[in-house]
C-alpha positions as CSV (number, residue, x, y, z in Angstrom):
1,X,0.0,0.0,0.0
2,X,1.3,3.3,-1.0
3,X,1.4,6.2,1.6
4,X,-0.8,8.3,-0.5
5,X,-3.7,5.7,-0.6
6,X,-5.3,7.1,2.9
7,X,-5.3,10.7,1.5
8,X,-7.3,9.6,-1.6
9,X,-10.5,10.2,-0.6
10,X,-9.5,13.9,1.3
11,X,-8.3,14.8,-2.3
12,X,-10.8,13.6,-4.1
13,X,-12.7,15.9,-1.9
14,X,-10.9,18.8,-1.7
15,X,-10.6,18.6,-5.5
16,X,-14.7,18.5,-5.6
17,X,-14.6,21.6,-3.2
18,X,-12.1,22.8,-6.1
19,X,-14.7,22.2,-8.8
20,X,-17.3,23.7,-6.9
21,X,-15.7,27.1,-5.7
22,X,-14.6,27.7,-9.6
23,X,-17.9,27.3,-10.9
24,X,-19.2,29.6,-8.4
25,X,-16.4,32.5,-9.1
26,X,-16.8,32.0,-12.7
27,X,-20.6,32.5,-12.7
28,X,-20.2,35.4,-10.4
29,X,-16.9,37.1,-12.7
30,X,-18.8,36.5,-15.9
31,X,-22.6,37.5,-14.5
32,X,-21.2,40.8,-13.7
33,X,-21.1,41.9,-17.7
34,X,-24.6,42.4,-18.2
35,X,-24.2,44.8,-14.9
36,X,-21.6,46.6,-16.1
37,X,-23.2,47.2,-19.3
38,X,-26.1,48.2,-17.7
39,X,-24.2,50.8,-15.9
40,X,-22.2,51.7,-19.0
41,X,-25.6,52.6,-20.8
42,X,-26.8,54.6,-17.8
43,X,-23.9,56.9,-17.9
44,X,-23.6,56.9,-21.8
45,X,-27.0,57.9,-21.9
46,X,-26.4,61.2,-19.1
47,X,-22.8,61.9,-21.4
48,X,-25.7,61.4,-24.9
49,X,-28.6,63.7,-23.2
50,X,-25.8,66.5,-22.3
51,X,-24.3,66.4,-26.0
52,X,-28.4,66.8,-26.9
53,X,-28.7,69.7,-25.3
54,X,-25.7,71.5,-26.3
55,X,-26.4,70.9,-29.4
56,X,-29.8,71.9,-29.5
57,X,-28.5,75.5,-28.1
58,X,-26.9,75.9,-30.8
59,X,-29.1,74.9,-33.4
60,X,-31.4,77.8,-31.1
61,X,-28.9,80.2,-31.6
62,X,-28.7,79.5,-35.0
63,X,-32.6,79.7,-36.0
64,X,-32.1,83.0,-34.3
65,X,-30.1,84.4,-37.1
66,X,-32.7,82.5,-39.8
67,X,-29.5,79.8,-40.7
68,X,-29.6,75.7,-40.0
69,X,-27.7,74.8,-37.7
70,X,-25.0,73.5,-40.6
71,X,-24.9,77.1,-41.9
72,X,-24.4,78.7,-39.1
73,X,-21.7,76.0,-37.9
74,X,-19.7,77.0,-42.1
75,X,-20.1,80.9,-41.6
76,X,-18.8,80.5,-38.1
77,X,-15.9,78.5,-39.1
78,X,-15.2,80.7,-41.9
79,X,-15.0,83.5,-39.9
80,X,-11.9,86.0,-39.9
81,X,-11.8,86.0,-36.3
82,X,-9.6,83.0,-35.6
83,X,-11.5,82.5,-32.0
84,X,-14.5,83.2,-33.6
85,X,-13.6,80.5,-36.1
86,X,-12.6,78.0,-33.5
87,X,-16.5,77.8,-32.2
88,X,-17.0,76.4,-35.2
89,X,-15.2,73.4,-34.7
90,X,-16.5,73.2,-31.1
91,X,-20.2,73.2,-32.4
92,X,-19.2,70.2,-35.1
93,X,-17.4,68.4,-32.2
94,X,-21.2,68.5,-30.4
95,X,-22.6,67.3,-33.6
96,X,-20.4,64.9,-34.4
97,X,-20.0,63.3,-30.6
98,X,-24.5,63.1,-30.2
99,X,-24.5,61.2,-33.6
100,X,-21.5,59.2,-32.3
101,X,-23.1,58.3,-29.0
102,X,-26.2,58.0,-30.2
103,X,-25.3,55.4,-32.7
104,X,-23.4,53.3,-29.5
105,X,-26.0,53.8,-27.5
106,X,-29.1,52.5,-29.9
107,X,-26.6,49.7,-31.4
108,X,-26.0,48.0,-27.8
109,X,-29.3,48.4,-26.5
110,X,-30.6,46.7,-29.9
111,X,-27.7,43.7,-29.8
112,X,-28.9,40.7,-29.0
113,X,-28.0,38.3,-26.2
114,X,-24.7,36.9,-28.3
115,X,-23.9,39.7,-30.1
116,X,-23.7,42.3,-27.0
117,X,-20.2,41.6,-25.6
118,X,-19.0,42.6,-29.3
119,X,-20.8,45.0,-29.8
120,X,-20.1,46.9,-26.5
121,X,-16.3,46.4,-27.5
122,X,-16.9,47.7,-31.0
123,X,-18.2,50.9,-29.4
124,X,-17.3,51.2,-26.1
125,X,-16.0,55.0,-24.7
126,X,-12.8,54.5,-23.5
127,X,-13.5,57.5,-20.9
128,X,-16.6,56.6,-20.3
129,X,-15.9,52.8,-19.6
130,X,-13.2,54.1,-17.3
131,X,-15.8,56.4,-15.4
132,X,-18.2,53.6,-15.0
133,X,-15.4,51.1,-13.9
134,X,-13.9,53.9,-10.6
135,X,-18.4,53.6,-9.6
136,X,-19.2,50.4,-10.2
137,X,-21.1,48.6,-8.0
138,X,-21.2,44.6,-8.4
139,X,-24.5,43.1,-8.0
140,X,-26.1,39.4,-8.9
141,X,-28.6,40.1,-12.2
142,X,-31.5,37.8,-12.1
143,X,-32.4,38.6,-15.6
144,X,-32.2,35.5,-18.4
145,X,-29.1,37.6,-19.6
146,X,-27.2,37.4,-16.1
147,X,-28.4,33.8,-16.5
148,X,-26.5,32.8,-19.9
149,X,-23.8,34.6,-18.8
150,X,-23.2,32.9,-15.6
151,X,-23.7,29.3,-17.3
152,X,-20.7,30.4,-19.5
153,X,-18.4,31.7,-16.5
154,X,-18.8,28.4,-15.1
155,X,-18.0,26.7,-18.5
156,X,-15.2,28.8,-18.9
157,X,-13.7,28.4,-15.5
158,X,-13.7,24.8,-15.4
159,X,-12.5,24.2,-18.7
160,X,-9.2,26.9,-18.1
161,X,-8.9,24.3,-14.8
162,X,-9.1,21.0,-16.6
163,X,-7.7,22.3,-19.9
164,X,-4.6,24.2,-18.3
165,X,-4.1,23.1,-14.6
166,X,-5.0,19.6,-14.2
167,X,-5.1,17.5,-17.5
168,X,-1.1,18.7,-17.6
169,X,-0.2,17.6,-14.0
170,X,-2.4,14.6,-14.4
171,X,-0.1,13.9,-17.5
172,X,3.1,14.9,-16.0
173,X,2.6,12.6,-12.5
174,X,1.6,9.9,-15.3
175,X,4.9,10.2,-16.7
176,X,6.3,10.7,-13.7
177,X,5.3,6.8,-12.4
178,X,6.2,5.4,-15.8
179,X,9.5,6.3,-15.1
180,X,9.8,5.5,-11.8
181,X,8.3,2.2,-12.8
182,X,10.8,2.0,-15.4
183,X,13.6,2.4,-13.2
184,X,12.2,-0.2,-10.8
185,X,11.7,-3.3,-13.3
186,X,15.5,-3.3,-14.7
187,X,17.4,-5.4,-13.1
188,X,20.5,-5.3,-12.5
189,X,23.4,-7.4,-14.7
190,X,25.1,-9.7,-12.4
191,X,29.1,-9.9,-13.7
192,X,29.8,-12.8,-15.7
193,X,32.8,-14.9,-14.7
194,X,35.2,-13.9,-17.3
195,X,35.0,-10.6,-15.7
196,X,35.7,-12.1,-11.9
């Protein structure tokens, strides 16, 4: 009898207790993307409604002087008065950053259950990724979303433990005892008399 036969069963078990505790990590690691995003779109949306409302003073200020807002953003920009001139750009940046967020904001929120984690990537806000990330507060979603994505935590997490942990140190204690047994079998060459 080996001396590792009595611990069989106490690893066996701690291995089980193993299994468990990285399903349970992985479901709770990957069932934390749908919050995130959640609280990605929140905040996107406060950034989207304050780029709204710039623009839309002015596209005001604009239908003050009877031009579009376009028209008034080209004879702004073209105008002499380099700091003038530079208000031009500022209004286009408004422009340009609502129809930017909007188009983020309306193609997550219309992504489907598979396609959301590539779609957030595709158009995820650095800045505002970051801003949600220093606020974020965890939480367990009970939605079928949170669901799916748990399932796939715990897929993932045991397969990273069987594929990279323990299917190699199963392998390498394998080779380990064929050696060993190896070593054991040979016997060794008693000297023949012609070399008493």
């Amino acid at each position: 009898m080996r001396w590792t036969t009595p611990l069989k069963p106490a690893l066996g078990a701690g291995e089980s207790l193993l299994d468990r505790l990285l399903c349970v990590a992985g479901a709770v690691a990957f069932s934390q993307f749908p919050e995130f995003v959640q609280q990605y779109l929140q905040r996107l949306g406060g950034h989207l409604d304050e780029a709204r409302r710039q623009v839309a003073k002015f596209t005001e200020t604009a239908a003050q002087s009877n031009l579009s807002l376009p028209q008034f953003i080209d004879r702004t920009s073209a105008n002499t008065d380099t700091a003038v001139a530079k208000l031009g750009g500022v209004m286009q940046d408004a422009v340009d950053r609502v129809n930017e967020l909007s188009f983020a904001n309306a193609a997550i929120h219309d992504a489907s259950l598979w396609e959301r984690p590539f779609v957030f990537l595709r158009h995820v806000d650095p800045e505002i990724a970051s801003a949600t990330w220093e606020i974020y507060k965890p939480a367990v979603p009970t939605t079928t979303e949170g669901l799916v994505y748990a399932i796939v935590g715990v897929v993932v997490a045991l397969g990273l433990y069987h594929g990279l942990i323990k299917a190699p140190a199963q392998a390498a204690l394998r080779a380990r005892r064929e050696r060993k047994t190896k070593v054991s079998t040979i016997k060794p060459v008693a000297p023949s008399d012609s070399a008493r």
